[in-house]
C-alpha positions in Angstrom: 33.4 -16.8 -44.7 34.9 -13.2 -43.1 33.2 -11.7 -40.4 31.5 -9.0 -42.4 29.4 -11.4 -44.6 28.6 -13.7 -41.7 27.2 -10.7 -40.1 25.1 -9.9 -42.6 23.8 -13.6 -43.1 23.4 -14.6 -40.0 21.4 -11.4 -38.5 24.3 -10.8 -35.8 26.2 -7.8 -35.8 30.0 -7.8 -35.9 30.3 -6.5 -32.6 28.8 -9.4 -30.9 30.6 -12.0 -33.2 33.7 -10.5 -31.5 32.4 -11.5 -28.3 31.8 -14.4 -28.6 35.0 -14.9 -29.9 36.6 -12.8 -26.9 34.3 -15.8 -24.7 35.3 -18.4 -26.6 32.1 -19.2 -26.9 32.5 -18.9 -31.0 35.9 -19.0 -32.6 36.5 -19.1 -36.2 38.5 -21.9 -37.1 40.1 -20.8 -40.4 42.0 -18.3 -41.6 42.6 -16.7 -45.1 45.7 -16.0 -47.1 46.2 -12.7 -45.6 45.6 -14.4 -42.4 42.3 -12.9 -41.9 39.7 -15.2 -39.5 37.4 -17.3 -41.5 34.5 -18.5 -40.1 33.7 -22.2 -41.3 30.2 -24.1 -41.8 30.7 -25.7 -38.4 31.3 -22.2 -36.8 28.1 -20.5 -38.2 26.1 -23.7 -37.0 27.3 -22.6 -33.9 26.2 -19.4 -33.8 23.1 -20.3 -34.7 23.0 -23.0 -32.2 23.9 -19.5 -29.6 21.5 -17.4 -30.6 18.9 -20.3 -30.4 19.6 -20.9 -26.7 19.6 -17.4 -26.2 16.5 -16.8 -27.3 15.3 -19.1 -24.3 16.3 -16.8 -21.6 20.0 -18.6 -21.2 23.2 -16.5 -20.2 26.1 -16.5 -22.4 28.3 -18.5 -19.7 24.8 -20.8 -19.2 25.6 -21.4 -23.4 28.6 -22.2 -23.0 28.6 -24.8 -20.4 26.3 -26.0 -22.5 28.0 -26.8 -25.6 30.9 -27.8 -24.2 29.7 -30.7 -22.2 29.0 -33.4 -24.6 26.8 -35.2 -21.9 25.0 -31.8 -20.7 21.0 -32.7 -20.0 19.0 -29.7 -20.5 15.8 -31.1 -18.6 17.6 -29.7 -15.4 18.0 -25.6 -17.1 15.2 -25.8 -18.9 13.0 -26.8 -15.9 14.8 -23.2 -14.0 14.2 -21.3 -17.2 10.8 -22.4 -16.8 10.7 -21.1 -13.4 12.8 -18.3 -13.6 10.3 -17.2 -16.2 7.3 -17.9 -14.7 8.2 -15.5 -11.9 9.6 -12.8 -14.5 6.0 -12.8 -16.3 4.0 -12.9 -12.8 6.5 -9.7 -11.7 5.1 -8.0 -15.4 1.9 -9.1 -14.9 1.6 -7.0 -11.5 3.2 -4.3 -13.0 0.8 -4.1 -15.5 -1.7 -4.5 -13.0 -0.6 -1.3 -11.3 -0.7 0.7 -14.1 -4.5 -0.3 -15.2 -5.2 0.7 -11.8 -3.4 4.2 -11.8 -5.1 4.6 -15.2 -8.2 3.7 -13.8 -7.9 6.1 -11.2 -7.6 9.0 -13.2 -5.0 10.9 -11.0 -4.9 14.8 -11.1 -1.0 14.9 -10.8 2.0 13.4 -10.0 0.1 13.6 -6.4 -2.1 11.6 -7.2 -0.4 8.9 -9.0 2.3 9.0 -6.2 -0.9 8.4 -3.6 -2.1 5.5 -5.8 1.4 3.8 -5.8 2.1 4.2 -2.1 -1.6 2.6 -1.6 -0.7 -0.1 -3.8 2.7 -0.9 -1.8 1.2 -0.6 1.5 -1.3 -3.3 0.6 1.1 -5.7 -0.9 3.0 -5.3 2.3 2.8 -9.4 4.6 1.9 -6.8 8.1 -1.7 -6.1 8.5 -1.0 -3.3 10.0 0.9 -1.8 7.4 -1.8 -2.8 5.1 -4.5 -0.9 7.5 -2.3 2.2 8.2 -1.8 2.5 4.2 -5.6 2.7 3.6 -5.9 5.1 6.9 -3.3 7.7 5.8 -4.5 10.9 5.4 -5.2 11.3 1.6 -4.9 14.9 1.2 -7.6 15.1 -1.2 -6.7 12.4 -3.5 -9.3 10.2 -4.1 -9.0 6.4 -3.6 -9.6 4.5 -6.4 -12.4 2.6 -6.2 -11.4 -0.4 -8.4 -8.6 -0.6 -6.6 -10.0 -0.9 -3.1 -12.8 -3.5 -4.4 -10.1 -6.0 -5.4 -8.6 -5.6 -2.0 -12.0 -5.7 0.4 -12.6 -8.8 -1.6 -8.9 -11.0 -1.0 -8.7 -9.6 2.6 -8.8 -12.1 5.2 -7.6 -9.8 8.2 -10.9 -8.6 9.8 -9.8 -5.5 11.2 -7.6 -4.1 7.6 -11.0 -5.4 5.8 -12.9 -3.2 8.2 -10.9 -0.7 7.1 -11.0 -1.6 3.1 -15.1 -1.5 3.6 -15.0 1.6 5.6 -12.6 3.5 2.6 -14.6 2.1 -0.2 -18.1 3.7 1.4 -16.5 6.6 1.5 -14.8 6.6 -2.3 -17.6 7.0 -3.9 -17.5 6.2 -7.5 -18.7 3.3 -8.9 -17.2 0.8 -6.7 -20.2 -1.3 -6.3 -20.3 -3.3 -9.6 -16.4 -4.6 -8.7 -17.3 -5.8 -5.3 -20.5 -7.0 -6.0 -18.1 -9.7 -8.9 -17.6 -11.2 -5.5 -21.0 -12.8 -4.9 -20.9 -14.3 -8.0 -17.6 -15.9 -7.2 -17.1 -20.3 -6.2 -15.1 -19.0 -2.9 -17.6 -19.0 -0.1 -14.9 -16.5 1.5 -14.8 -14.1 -1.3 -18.8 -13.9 -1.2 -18.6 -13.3 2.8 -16.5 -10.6 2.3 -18.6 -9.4 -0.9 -21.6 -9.2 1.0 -19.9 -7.4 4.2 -18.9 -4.6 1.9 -21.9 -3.9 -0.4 -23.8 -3.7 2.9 -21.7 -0.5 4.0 -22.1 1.0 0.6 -25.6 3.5 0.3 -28.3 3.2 -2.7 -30.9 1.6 -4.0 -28.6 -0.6 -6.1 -26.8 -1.9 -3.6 -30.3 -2.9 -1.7 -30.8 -5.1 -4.8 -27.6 -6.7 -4.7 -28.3 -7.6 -1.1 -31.6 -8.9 -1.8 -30.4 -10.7 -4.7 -27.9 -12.6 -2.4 -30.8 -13.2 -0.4 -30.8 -16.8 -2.4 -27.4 -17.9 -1.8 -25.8 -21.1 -0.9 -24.0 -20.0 1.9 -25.6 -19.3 5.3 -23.9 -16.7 6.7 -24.0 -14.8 3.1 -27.7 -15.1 3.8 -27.5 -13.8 7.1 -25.8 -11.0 6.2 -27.7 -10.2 3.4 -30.9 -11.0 5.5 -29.9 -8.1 7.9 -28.4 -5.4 5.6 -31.0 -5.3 3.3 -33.7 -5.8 6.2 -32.3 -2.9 7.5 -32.5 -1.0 4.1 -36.6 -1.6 4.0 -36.3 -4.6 1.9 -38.9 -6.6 2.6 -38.1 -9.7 1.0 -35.8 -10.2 3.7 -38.5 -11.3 6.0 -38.4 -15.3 5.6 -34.7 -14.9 6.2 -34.8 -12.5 9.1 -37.8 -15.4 11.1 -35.5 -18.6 9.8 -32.8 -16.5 11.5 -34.8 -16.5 14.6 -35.8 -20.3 14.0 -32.4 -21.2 14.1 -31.1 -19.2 17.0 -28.4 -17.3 14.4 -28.2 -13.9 15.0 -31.9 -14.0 16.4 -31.6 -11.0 18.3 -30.6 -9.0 15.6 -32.9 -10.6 13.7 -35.9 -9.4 15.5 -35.2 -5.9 15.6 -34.7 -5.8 12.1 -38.1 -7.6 12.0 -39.8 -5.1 14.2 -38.0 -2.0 12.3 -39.5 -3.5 8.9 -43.4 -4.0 10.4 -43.2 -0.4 11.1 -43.4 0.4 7.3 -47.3 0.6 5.8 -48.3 -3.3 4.9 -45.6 -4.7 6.4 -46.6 -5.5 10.0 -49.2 -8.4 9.0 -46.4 -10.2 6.5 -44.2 -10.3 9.8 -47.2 -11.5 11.6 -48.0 -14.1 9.6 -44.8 -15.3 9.0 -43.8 -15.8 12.7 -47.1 -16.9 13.5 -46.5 -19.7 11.1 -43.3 -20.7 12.2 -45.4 -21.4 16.0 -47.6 -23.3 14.4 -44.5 -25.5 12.7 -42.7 -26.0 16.0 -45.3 -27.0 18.5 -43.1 -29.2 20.8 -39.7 -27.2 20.7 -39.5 -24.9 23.7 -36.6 -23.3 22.4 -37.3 -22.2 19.4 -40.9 -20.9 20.5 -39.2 -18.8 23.4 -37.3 -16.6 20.7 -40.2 -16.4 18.6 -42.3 -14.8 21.2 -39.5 -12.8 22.2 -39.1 -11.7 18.3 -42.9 -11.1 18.9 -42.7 -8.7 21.8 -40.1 -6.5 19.5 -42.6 -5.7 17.2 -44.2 -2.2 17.2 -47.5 -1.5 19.0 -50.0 -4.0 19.9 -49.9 -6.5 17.3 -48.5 -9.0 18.6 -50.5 -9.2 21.7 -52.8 -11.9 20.8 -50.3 -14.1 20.0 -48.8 -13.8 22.8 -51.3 -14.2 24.9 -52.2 -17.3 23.2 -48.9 -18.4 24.5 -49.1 -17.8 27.5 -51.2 -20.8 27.4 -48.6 -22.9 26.0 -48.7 -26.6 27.5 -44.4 -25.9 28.1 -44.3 -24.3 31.3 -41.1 -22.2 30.3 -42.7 -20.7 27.1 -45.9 -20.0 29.1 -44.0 -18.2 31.8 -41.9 -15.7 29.4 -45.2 -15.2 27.5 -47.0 -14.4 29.3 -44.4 -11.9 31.0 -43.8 -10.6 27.3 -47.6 -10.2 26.3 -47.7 -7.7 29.8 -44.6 -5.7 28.2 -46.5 -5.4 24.7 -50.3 -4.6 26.5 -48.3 -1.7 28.6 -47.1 0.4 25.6 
């Protein structure tokens, strides 16, 4: 069979036929009367047996090697294929991952896409502070993309180039909320810390519900921080955490003013009250925790807290008695 017809039977242009032959990777064997090359049955298995391997990612001189070693193994190239592949399709898959977010960012102009890029390079970059100085630069009115900074907030370890993520993505604007927010709902306990770190820097109501929705979650210090931000923010609900807070001696001195700031709203002063009233009553014989439950009590606004106090002052501990009663004087001289 010429060249031509081999061509057209076997899907691979002349061209590349010649090639192979110029390789020796594919040499007709025959030849015709006017001495033309003719390819035989055994040759055009051959090429077929070529194109096969190249369609697995293999090099021409890979091929060739290949079919010319009668003992060749392929466990040993396919397993590098394998890899070498692998790393071709995660390289794509980031590509493509750029370009939803430049989409995604709507960029007015080359500026902006060119801002979006250069973010997107400094935080791929192994130097925190590479990463930090590329969400610091001075934007020139480009917006940050929102989606783009959530992802990153969320897989940042570094505390200071988080800082820096959280501090960005507050000021973004957009709807950056719903991304990070993924994060509590994730199985790593670190993604969830740093999920709950950012909503609490970003403003609305919305993001108060978020906080007081992770209010219930497994981790402790996601609770704590929820506890806090969203005690901050008015919410309520956050009381039994804020008074376990105290309870536990985690954060208790933050704890309390975020107590004392919430009983200033209407309604709220009694709940507080109560609730660290009852913790007393639970822990009768452990000084500790009754010291920084009357000192949460002496944070709280006004004059409510003076009868507990007081009451305290009795206590049969002679250390809880003493900073009662020095606390209940603080609270009766406002």
């Amino acid at each position: 069979m010429l060249i031509g017809e081999v061509a057209r039977r076997s899907g691979v242009s002349t061209r590349m036929l010649r090639h192979y032959d110029s390789l020796g990777l594919v040499r007709p064997t025959g030849r015709t009367v006017g001495g033309y090359r003719e390819y035989s049955e055994a040759d055009i298995r051959r090429i077929f047996h070529v194109e096969g391997l190249r369609s697995l990612g293999m090099s021409l001189r890979q091929i060739g090697r290949a079919l010319a070693d009668p003992v060749f193994t392929p466990s040993t190239l396919v397993g590098d294929l394998i890899r070498r592949t692998e790393d071709r399709l995660k390289r794509e898959q980031e590509l493509l991952e750029r370009l939803r977010t430049i989409d995604a960012s709507a960029p007015y102009g080359w500026d902006g896409v060119l801002r979006v890029v250069e973010l997107l390079r400094g935080l791929d970059s192994a130097s925190p502070s590479r990463r930090q100085q590329a969400i610091l630069a001075p934007a020139e009115d480009v917006p940050l993309p929102t989606e783009l900074l959530a992802r990153a907030v969320l897989a940042e370890a570094n505390p200071n180039v988080a800082g820096a993520l959280r501090w960005a993505l507050a000021r973004a604007g957009g709807d950056g909320l719903a991304s990070v927010a993924a994060g509590l709902r994730s199985d790593d306990v670190a993604v969830r810390r740093r999920a709950v770190l950012a909503v609490a820097e970003l403003p609305g109501d919305e993001a108060t519900g978020v906080l007081t929705a992770a209010l219930a979650d497994a981790d402790p210090d996601v609770r704590r921080h929820a506890a806090l931000a969203s005690g901050r923010r008015g919410a309520t609900a956050a009381v039994p955490a804020l008074v376990g807070m105290v309870v536990e001696g985690t954060s208790d001195v933050e704890a309390s003013e975020v107590l004392a700031t919430l009983s200033s709203a209407a309604g709220c002063a009694d709940r507080v009250l109560d609730a660290l009233a009852g913790e007393l009553a639970a822990h009768p014989a452990d000084a500790a925790v009754r010291i920084r439950l009357a000192q949460a009590l002496a944070e709280l606004p006004g004059t409510v807290a003076g009868e507990p106090l007081r009451q305290l002052a009795r206590d049969e501990d002679r250390a809880v008695a003493l900073i009662a009663s020095a606390l209940a004087e603080v609270v009766e001289a406002r």
